[in-house]
N, C-alpha and C positions, 0 to 999 in steps of 0.2 A: 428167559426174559424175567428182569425182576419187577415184583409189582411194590408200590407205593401205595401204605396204610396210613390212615387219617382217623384220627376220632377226634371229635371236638365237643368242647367241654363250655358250656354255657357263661360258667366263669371268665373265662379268660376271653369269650367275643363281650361280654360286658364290660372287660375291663377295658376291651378297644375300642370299643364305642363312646366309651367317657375320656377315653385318653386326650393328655393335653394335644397330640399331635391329628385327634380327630377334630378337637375344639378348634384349632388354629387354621385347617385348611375350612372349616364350616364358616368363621368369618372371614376369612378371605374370599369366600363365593358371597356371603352376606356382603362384604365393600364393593364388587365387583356391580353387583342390583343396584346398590346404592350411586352409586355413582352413574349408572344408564336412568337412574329413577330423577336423580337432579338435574341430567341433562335433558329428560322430559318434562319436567315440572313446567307449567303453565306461570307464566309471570301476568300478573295483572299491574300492567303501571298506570293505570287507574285509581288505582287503590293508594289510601292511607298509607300503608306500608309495604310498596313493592318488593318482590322477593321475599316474604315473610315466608311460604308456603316452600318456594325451593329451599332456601339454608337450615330448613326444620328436620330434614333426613337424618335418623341416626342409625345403626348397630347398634347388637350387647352378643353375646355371647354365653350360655352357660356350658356346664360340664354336664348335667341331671336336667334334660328337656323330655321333651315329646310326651305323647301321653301316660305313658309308660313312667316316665320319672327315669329312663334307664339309658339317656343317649345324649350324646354333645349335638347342642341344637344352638341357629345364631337366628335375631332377627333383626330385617329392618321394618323399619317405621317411622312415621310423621308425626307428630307433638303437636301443631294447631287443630285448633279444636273443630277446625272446618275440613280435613283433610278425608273425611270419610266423602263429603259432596263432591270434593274435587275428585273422588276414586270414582263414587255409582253416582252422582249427580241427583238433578234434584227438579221439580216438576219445570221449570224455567229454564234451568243449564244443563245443557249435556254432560254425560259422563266423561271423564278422562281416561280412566284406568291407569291411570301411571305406573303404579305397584306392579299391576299386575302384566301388563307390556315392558316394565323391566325388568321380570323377571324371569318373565318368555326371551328377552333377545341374553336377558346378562347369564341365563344358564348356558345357552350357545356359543357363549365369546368364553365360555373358562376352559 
């Protein structure tokens, strides 16, 4: 029976973990949240400017994330400057968690 030898070499899993081909499935799971996070977002048409809050959703992507500096990391996140109340809420409004309920169901769905 023959056996199968392995040594791994630190270099070369760093190199796969910055690889453009790690970076590109990392935002594709990032638009996948993004897009379960817009279809949660809260509309207030109350408001001055309804919809401010949902079409704020972006991506980025780098190649040198995480804490380390050493890995393809993507994120989403919201640009209005109210986006934090609308996550943990606030002595008056309940929280929403949008973020964080999209990213419980959008890791499910990839």
């Amino acid at each position: 029976m023959a056996t199968a030898r392995f040594k791994m070499k630190r270099r070369g899993v760093g190199r796969l973990l910055r690889s453009p081909m790690v970076q590109a499935e990392m935002l594709r799971r990032a638009e996948v949240i993004k897009s379960v996070a817009v279809a949660l977002s809260p509309v207030d048409i109350h408001s001055e400017r309804p919809g401010r809050y949902k079409g704020s959703w972006t991506t980025s992507s780098r190649a040198r994330g995480g804490r380390r500096r050493d890995r393809a990391t993507a994120t989403v996140r919201n640009g209005v400057y109210y986006a934090r109340w609308v996550e943990y809420g606030t002595e008056k409004v309940r929280a929403h968690h949008v973020l964080l309920r999209a990213a419980q169901i959008g890791g499910r769905n990839q």
